[in-house]
Structures are given as structure tokens and as C-alpha cells.
C-alpha positions as a printed Julia matrix, in Angstrom:
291×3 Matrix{Float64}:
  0.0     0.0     0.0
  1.93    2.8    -1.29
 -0.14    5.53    0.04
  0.68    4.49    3.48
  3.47    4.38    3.15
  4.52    7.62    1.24
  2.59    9.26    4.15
  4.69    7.82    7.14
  7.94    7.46    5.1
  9.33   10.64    6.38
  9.04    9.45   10.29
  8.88    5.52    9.92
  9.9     4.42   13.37
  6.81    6.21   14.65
  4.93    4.79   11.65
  5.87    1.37   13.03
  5.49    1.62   16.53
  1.55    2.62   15.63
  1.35   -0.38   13.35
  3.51   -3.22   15.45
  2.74   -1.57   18.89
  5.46   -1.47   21.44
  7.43   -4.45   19.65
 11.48   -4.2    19.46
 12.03   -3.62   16.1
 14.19   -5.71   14.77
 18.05   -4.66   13.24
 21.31   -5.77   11.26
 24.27   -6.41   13.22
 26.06   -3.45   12.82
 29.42   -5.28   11.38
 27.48   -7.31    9.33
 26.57   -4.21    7.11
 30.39   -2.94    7.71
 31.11   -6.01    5.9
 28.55   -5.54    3.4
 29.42   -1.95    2.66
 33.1    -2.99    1.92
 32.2    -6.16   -0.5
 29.55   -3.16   -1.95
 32.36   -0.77   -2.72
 34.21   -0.93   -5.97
 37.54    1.13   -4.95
 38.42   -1.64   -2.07
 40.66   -4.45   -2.69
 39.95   -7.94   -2.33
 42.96   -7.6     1.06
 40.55   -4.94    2.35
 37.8    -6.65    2.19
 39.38   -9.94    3.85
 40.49   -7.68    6.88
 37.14   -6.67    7.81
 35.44  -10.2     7.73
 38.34  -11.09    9.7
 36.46   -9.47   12.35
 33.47  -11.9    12.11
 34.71  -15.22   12.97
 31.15  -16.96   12.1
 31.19  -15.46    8.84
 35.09  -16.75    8.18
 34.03  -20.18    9.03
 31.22  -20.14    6.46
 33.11  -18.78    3.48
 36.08  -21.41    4.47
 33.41  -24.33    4.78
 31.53  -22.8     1.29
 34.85  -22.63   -0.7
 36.31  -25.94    0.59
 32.81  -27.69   -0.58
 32.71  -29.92   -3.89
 30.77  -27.33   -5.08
 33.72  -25.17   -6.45
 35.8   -28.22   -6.86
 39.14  -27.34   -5.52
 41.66  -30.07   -4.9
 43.9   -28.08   -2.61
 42.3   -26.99    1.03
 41.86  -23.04    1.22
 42.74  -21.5     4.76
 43.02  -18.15    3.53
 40.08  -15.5     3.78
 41.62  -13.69    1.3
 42.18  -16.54   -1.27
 38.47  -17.89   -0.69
 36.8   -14.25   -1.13
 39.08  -14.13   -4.79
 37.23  -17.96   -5.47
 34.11  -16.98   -4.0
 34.06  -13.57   -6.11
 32.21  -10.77   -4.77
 28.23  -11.33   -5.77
 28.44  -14.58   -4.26
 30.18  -12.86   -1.07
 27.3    -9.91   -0.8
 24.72  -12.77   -1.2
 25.95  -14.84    1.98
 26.24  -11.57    4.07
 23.09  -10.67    3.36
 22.0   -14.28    3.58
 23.17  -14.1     7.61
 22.45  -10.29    8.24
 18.5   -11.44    7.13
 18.25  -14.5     8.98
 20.16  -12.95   12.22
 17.54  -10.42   11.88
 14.81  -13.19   11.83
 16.14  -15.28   14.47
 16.47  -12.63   16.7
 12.56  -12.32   16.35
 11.99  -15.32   18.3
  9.92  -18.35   17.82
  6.34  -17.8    15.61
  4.1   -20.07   13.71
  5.69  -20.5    10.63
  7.61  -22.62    8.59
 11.21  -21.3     8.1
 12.13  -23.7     5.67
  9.27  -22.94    2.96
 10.17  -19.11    4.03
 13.97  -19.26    3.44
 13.27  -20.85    0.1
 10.72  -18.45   -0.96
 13.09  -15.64   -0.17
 15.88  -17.22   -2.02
 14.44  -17.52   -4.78
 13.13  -14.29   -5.0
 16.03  -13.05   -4.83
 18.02  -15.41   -7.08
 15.13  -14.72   -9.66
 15.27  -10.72   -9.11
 19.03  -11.07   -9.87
 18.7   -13.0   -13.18
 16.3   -10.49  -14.51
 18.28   -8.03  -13.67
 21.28   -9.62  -15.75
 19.27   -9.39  -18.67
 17.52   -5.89  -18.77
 20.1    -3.88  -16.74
 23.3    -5.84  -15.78
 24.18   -2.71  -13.06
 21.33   -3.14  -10.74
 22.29   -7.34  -10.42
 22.85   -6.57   -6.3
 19.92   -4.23   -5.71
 17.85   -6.37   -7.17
 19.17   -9.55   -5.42
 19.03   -7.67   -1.89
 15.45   -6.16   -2.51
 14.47   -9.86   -3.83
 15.73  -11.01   -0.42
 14.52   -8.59    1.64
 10.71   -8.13    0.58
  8.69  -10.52    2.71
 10.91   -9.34    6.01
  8.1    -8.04    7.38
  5.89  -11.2     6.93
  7.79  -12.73   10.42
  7.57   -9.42   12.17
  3.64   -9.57   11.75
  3.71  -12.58   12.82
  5.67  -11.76   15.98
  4.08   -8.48   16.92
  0.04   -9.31   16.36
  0.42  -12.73   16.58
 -3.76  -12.96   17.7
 -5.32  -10.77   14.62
 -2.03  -12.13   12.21
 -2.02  -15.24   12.58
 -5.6   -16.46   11.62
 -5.16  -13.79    8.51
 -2.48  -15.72    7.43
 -3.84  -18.97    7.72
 -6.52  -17.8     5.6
 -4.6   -16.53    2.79
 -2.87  -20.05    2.84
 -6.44  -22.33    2.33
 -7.23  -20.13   -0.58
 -4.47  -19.99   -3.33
 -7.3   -17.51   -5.16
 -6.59  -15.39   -2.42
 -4.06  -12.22   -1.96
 -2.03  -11.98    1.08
 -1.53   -8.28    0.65
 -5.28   -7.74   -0.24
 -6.15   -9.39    3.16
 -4.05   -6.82    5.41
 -4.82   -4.1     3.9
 -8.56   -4.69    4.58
 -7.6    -6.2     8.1
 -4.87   -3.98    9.28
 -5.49   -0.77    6.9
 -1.49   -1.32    5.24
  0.44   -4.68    4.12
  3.51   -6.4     5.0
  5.27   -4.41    1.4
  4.81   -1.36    3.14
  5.83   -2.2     7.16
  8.98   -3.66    4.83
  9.69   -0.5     3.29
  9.44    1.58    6.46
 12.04   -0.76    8.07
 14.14   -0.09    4.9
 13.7     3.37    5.92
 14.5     2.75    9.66
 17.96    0.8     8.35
 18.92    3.32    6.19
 19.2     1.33    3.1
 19.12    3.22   -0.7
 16.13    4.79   -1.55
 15.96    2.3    -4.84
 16.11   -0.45   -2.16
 13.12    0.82    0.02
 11.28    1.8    -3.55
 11.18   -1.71   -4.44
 10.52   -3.7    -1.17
  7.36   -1.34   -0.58
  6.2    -1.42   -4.11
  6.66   -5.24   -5.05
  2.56   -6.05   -4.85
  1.77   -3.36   -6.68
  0.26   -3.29   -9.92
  1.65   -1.88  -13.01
  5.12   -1.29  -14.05
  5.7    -5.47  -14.06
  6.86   -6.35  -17.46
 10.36   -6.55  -18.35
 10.2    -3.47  -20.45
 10.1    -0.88  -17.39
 13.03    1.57  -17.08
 12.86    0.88  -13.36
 14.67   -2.43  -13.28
 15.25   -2.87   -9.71
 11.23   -2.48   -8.76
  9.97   -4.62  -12.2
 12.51   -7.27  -10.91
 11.4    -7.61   -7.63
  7.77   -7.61   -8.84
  7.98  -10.2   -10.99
 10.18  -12.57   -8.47
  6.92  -11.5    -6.21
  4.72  -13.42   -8.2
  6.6   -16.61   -6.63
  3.27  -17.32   -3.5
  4.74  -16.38   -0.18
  6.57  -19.54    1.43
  4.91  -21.95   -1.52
  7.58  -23.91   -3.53
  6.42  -23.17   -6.5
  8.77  -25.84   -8.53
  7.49  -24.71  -12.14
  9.93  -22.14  -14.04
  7.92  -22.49  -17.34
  4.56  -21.29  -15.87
  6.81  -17.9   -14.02
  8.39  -17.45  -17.33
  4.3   -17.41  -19.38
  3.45  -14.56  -16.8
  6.49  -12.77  -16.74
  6.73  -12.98  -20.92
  3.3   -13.1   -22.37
  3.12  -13.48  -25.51
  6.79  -12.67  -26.68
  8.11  -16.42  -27.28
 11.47  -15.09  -29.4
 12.37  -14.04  -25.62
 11.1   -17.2   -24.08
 14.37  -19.4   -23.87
 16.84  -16.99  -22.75
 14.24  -15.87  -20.21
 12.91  -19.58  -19.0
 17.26  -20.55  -18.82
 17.56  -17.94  -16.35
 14.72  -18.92  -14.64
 15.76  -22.54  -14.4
 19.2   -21.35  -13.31
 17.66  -19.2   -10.4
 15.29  -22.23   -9.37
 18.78  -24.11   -8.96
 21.13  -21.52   -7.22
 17.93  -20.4    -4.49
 17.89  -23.62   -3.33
 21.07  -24.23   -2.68
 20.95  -20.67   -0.88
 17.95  -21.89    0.97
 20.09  -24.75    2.14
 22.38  -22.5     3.46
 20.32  -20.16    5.29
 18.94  -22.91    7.24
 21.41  -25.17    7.71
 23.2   -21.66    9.21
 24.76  -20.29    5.98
């Protein structure tokens, strides 16, 4: 709900206290988005970089464990940071910060009714899918649209956590229906949608205003083709489509809706869909299994 948000965009912590009530509000671990800013920033060098996840001793035992799996095939061991960010390259680095900064975040809610494994896989391949669209209509935005992607349904566990007695059975109703729209069913309950309380903590974090843009405006209509100028919001929208925390295992039927009627575009389109199906899970994998 756009309007809602526009109008408390300006003061969102107040915003969100009215909506969630007296809940903490949840935040990233401030050296988590050190990290993140560094891997973000072109001028840095790959030494750099190394030093400051040298100050997160989770995070080094997660690159040294991803690195060192027979998924990048190496035949020698890698101890060094350094050496396994140059492997690892720097997309798949800003994807498994953000991968922990998000489910820190979420963990840090506490325990609600709802099944983190369907959710992690949702939101990776959101994101995943948001990326690969991105590759193909406007290389550039590849990150935003991968962190948006991630990022969009954050609010979906706060609501959870926060009006768990009004939330809950919404929910629950949304998921018996598949007819149904989540986002159509809080705005009539609650009078705004998770897209919105998502964009005001976007807002509250301080994250780019393209960011925030496209994590309140993913249910919206309009603007959801691959021909909009606004990559970063069309992406997200279409990885939207994907039903909250539903496996949906069919890359031909995302690629009809995302490319009616334009089947000269089809292949390329439904590859990168495949591909995205393939990475997210494997991201899923590691977001639960503790990245």
C-alpha cells in the first residue's frame, strides 16, 4: 500500500510503533553491514575486504566451509580469507552476508508459527530470480535487485511476531485459498500490508532509496513487465509473483506470466529462470542449515 506508506515514510519508526505496537524492532548487526558496505564498494581491494570479515569469525568459518565444498571443486584446502573471497568472487560474497544479516535479523525475532524452511526458500528464490532479470535488462542493478528480492517478505515474520492474535488467523486464511491475496487481506484487516511495514524498516535501516522503492512497491500493480526503465522495482515484482513460502517448482509457468506473448524471448528468459530455481535452493540450504 503505497499511500501508506509515502505518508509515514518521512518518520517511519513512529509509523511502526503505531502499526507493530510497542514491539522491538528488529536490526542488522552493525558489522554485518560494515562487511557488506566494503564487499559493496568498488575502490576496495579484495585484502581490504578480507580484513574486515576477519572481524566476524562466524562469517570466516562459512566462506572457508563454502569454498572448501565440492561445489567449487578445488583439490587443494583453502585456509586463507583472502584466497576464498578471490574464489568466491564478490556477488556470491554480498549474497551470503546478506544471507546471515537477514536470517540474524529473523532469528532474533523469536519463535512464531511459521515454517522457516518454505520461508527461506521463498526468499531465495526471489532473490536469485530478481538477480537473473536483472542480468538481462540492466546488468548494473544485479545486487539491488538480489538484496530487494531477499529482503521483501521481512516483514511477513515481524507480523507474525508483533500481532500474533489478529495475524495469525489472517495468514492462515490466505494459505487455504491460493485464489486469495495476502496483501489484499491486510490491507482490509490492518489498513497497510507487510510491502509497506517492509519499506518503512528499509527506511528505519537506512538502506538506498531504490532499495526501500522496491521492497514497498513489489505487490503493486503496473510497471511489471520486463520493459520498465525501473529495473530494480519490475525485478522484484515479478520474483513476487513466486506465492509467499509456496515452492512453486514450475519455471515455465513464471516465465508465461512474466513474458506473455513474446516467445522469441522465451528461452533466454525460461534458462535464467531454471538457473535461479537451482542456485535459491542451494541458498535456501544454506540459510537454514546456518549459511
Amino acid at each position: 500500500m503505497l499511500s501508506w506508506f509515502r505518508k509515514n515514510r518521512d518518520a517511519p519508526e513512529e509509523a511502526l510503533v503505531e502499526a507493530l505496537g510497542e514491539f522491538e524492532l528488529p536490526s542488522f548487526e552493525p558489522a554485518l553491514m560494515e562487511i557488506l558496505s566494503a564487499v559493496r564498494d568498488p575502490d576496495l581491494e579484495v585484502s581490504e575486504i578480507a580484513s574486515r570479515v576477519l572481524t566476524d569469525p562466524g562469517l570466516n568459518v562459512r566462506i572457508l566451509r563454502t569454498v572448501n565444498s565440492a561445489a567449487f571443486g578445488s583439490r587443494v584446502p583453502v585456509n586463507s580469507i583472502e584466497k576464498a573471497i578471490s574464489l568466491m568472487g564478490r556477488s556470491r560474497l554480498e549474497a551470503m552476508v546478506l544471507a546471515v544479516a537477514v536470517r540474524d535479523t529473523i532469528d532474533g525475532i523469536g519463535e512464531i508459527p511459521l515454517d522457516m524452511n518454505r520461508y527461506w526458500l521463498a526468499s531465495a528464490r526471489r532473490a536469485t530470480l530478481a538477480r537473473k532479470f536483472a542480468a538481462l535488462w540492466h546488468p548494473e542493478t544485479q545486487s539491488e535487485c538480489f538484496t530487494a528480492g531477499m529482503l521483501q517478505d521481512m516483514a511477513v515474520p515481524l507480523l507474525f511476531a508483533s500481532r500474533a492474535s489478529d495475524y495469525g488467523p489472517l495468514y492462515e486464511a490466505w494459505c487455504a485459498d491460493p485464489g486469495l491475496r495476502l496483501v489484499d487481506l491486510e490491507r482490509d484487516a490492518l489498513g497497510f500490508d507487510h510491502a509497506a511495514i517492509g519499506g518503512l524498516l528499509g527506511e528505519k535501516w537506512g538502506l538506498p532509496e531504490l532499495l526501500v522503492d522496491a521492497i514497498a512497491g513489489h505487490h503493486e500493480d503496473g510497471a511489471d513487465s520486463i520493459d520498465s526503465t525501473e529495473c530494480c522495482p519490475a525485478a522484484v515484482r515479478v520474483a513476487s509473483w513466486l506465492r509467499d513460502q509456496e515452492e512453486m517448482d514450475d519455471p515455465d509457468a513464471l516465465c508465461d506470466r512474466a513474458l506473455p506473448g513474446r516467445e522469441s524471448e522465451r528461452d533466454a528468459h525460461l534458462a535464467k529462470i531454471t538457473e535461479a530455481f537451482e542456485e535459491a535452493t542451494a541458498l535456501a540450504h544454506e540459510l537454514r542449515a546456518g549459511v
